[in-house]
N, C-alpha and C positions, 0 to 999 in steps of 0.2 A: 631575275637575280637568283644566288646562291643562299641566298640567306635564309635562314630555320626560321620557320615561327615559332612565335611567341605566342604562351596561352595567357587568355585572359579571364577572369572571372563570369563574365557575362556568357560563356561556354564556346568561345569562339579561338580557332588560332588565327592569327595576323599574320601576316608578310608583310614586309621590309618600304614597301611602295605603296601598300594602305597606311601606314603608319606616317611616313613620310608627305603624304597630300592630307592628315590629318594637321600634320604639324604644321600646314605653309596655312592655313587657317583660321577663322578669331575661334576661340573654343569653346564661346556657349554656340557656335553653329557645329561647330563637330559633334559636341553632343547630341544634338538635336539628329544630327546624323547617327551617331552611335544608336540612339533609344528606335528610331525610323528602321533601322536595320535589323533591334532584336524583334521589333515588333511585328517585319513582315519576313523573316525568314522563313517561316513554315512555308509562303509559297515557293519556294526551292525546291525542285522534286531532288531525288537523288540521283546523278546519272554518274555511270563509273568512266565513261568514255570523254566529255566533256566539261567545263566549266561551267557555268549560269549566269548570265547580267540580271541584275535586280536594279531595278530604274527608281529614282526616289527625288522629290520633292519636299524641303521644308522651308518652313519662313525664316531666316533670319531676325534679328531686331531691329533691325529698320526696315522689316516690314517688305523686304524684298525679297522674292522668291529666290531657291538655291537649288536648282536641278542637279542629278546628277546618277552617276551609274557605279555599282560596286560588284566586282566580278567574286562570285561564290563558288569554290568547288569544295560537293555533298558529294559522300556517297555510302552505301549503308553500314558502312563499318565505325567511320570516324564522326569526331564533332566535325564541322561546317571550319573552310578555311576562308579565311576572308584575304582575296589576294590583292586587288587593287582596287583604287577611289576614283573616279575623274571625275572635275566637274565639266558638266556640258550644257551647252546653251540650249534654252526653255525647246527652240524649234526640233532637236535631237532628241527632247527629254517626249515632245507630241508625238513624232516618228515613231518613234520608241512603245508608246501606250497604243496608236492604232494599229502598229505591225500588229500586235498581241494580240488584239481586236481581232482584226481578221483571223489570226492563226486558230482563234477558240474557234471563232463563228465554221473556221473550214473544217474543222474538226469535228464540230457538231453535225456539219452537214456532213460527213462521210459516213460517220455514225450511224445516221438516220438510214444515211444510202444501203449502209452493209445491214440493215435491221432488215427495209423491205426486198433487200435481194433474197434474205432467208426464206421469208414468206412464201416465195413465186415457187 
């Protein structure tokens, strides 16, 4: 969509489609979502070429989990735009946490690889 963000106090601009799957919502679960999102933004790196998924889990009040994904684009100039909300079911929300998994663990090992290729 065309639509401008909107700043908000919690240091974040919105778009139009996060605002919107806030609103189809009960709203002590958006909050819960709101407070989930300022709390794990720092792992957002900055990237100026791409957006970010930040994967998140709260409980609801009945006690039923609320998976879901919020698309972030950082990058080192501006605040954090929060573009869109989906929620997604729990088996997406696991997808989601061991892609990640892997992605550090191959990270670590290429790391390791490029340290003892120095060595040799």
């Amino acid at each position: 969509m065309d639509a401008k963000p909107k700043y908000t106090e919690a240091g974040f601009d919105i778009e139009e489609d996060f605002v919107e799957t806030l609103q189809d919502m009960d709203i002590r679960t958006g909050i819960k979502i709101a407070k989930y999102i300022q709390s794990n933004e720092h792992k957002v790196r900055p990237n100026l070429l791409v957006s970010t998924v930040l994967e998140g889990l709260v409980m609801s009040d009945d006690n039923e989990p609320v998976t879901f994904i919020v698309e972030v684009i950082k990058d080192h100039s501006s605040i954090p735009i929060l573009s869109d909300l989906k929620l997604i079911e729990m088996d997406e929300y696991l997808d989601l946490i061991n892609l990640k998994s892997n992605e550090s663990r191959k990270s670590k090992s290429n790391k390791a690889n490029d340290q003892l290729s120095l060595r040799d």
